[in-house]
C-alpha positions as CSV (number, residue, x, y, z in Angstrom):
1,X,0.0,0.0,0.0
2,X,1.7,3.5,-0.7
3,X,1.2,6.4,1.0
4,X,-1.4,8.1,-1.1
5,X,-3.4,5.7,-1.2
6,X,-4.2,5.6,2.6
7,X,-4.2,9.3,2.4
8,X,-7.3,9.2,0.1
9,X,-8.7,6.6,2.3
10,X,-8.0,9.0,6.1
11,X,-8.6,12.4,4.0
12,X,-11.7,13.3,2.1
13,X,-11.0,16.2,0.5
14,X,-9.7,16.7,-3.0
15,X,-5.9,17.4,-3.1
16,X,-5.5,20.5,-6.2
17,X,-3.4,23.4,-6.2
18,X,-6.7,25.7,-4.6
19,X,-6.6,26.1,-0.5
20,X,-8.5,24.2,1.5
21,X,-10.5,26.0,4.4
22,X,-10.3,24.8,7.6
23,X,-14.2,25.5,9.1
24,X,-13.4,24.2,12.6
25,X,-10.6,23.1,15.1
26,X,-11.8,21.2,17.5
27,X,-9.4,18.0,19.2
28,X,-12.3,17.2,21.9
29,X,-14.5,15.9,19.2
30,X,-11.6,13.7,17.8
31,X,-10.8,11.6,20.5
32,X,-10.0,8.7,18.1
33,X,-8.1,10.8,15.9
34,X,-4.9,10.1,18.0
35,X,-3.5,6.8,19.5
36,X,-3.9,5.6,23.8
37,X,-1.2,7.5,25.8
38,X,-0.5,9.9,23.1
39,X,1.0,12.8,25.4
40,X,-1.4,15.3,25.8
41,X,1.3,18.1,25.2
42,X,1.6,17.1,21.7
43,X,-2.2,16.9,21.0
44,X,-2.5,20.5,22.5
45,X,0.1,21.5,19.6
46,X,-1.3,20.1,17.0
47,X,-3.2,21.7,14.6
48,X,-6.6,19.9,13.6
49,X,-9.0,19.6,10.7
50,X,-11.0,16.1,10.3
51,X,-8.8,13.0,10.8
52,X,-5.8,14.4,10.2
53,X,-3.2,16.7,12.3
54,X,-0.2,18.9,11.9
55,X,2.7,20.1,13.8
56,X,5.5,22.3,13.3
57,X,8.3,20.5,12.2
58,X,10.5,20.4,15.6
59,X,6.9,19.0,17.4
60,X,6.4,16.9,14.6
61,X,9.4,15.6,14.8
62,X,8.8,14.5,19.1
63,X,5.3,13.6,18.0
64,X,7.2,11.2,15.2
65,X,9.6,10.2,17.7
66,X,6.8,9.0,20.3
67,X,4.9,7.4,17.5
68,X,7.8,4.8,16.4
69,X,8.8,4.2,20.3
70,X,5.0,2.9,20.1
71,X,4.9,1.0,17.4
72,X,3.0,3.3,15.1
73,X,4.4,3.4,11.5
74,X,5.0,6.8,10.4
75,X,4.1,6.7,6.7
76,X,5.3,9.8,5.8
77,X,4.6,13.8,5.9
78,X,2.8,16.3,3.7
79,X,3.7,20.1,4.1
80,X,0.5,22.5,5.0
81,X,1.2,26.1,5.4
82,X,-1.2,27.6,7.2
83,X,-2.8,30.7,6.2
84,X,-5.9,33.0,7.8
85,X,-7.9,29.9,8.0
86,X,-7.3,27.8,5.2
87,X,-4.3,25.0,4.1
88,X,-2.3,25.4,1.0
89,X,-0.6,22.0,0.5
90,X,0.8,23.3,-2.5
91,X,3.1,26.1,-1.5
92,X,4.9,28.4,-3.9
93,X,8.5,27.6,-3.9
94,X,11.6,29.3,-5.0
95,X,11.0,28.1,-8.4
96,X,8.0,30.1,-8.6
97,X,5.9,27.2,-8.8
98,X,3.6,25.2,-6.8
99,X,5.5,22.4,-4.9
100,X,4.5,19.6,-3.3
101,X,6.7,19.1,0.2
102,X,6.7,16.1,2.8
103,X,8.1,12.4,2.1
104,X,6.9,8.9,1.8
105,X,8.0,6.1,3.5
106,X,6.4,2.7,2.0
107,X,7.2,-1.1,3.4
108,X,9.8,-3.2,1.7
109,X,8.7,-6.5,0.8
110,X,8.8,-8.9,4.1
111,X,10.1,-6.5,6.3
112,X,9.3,-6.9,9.7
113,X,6.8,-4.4,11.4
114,X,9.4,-3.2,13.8
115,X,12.4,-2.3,11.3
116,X,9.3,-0.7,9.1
117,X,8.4,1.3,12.5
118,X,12.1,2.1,13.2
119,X,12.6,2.9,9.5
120,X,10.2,5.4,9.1
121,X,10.7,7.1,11.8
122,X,13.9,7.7,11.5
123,X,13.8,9.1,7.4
124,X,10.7,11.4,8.7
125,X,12.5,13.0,11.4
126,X,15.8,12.6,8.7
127,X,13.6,14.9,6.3
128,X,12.1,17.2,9.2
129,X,15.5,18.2,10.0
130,X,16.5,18.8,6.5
131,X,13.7,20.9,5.7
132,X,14.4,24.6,4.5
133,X,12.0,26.7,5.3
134,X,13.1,29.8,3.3
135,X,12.8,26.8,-0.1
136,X,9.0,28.3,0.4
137,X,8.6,32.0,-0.5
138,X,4.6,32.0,-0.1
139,X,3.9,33.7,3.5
140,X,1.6,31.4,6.3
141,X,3.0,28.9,9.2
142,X,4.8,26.2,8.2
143,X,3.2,22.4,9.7
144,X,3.8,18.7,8.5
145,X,0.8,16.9,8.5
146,X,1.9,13.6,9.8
147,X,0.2,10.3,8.7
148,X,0.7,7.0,10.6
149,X,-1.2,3.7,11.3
150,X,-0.8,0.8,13.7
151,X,-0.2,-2.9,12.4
152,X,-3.1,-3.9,12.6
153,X,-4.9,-1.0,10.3
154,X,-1.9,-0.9,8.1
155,X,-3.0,-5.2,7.5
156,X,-6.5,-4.0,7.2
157,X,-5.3,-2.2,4.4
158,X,-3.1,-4.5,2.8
159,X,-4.0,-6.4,-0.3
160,X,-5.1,-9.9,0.5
């Protein structure tokens, strides 16, 4: 299963070059949104809209970091910049261009759960820290929407 593909299936809007806007933030009505134990401190940074949340890259990157030390596989990261209410997944770039920011991680063939874990962890915060910020030139706050699932969802969505 690649990345996108679960992304479809956990976000239900359409992904296009036009911002998204975010109607309502509200983590109390997402109480499955994020895993048992998850510390509390990284919920109240996150930044939520339907199933999916965002951090700034140094919180992503403790949030990534407490997700692989509990066997959540961190599938990968997809750049919102955040701007008077709406997301713009698409930033404008030194190139002058809409870019698309964030990296996949997908499972090797027979590769056990906990190197997959361990792996993806480790290239997400890899890519976190190598991040430029000034690479984007449009103005809003920079967050990584994180996506991860457990083994047993990630099997769920396997193919038979």
């Amino acid at each position: 299963m690649n990345w996108f593909s679960l992304r479809e299936i956990r976000q239900p809007w359409n992904y296009d070059s036009h911002p998204r806007k975010v109607l309502a933030v509200d983590k109390a009505m997402r109480p499955e949104l994020f895993p048992s134990g998850f510390p509390s401190e990284l919920v109240d940074a996150a930044f939520v809209t339907g199933s999916e949340a965002a951090w700034t890259p140094s919180i992503a990157a403790a949030a990534i970091e407490w997700l692989g030390a509990h066997g959540y596989a961190v599938l990968g990261t997809e750049l919102w910049l955040l701007q008077s209410g709406a997301i713009q997944s698409l930033p404008i770039g030194l190139s002058g261009m809409r870019e698309v920011h964030g990296n996949t991680v997908n499972r090797e063939s027979d590769e056990p759960w906990s190197s997959f874990v361990a792996r993806g962890a480790k290239e997400t915060r890899t890519y976190l820290q190598s991040f430029n910020p000034s690479e984007i030139v449009e103005q809003g706050q920079v967050y990584f929407n994180v996506v991860w699932v457990s083994e047993a969802d990630y099997e769920k969505l396997s193919p038979a």
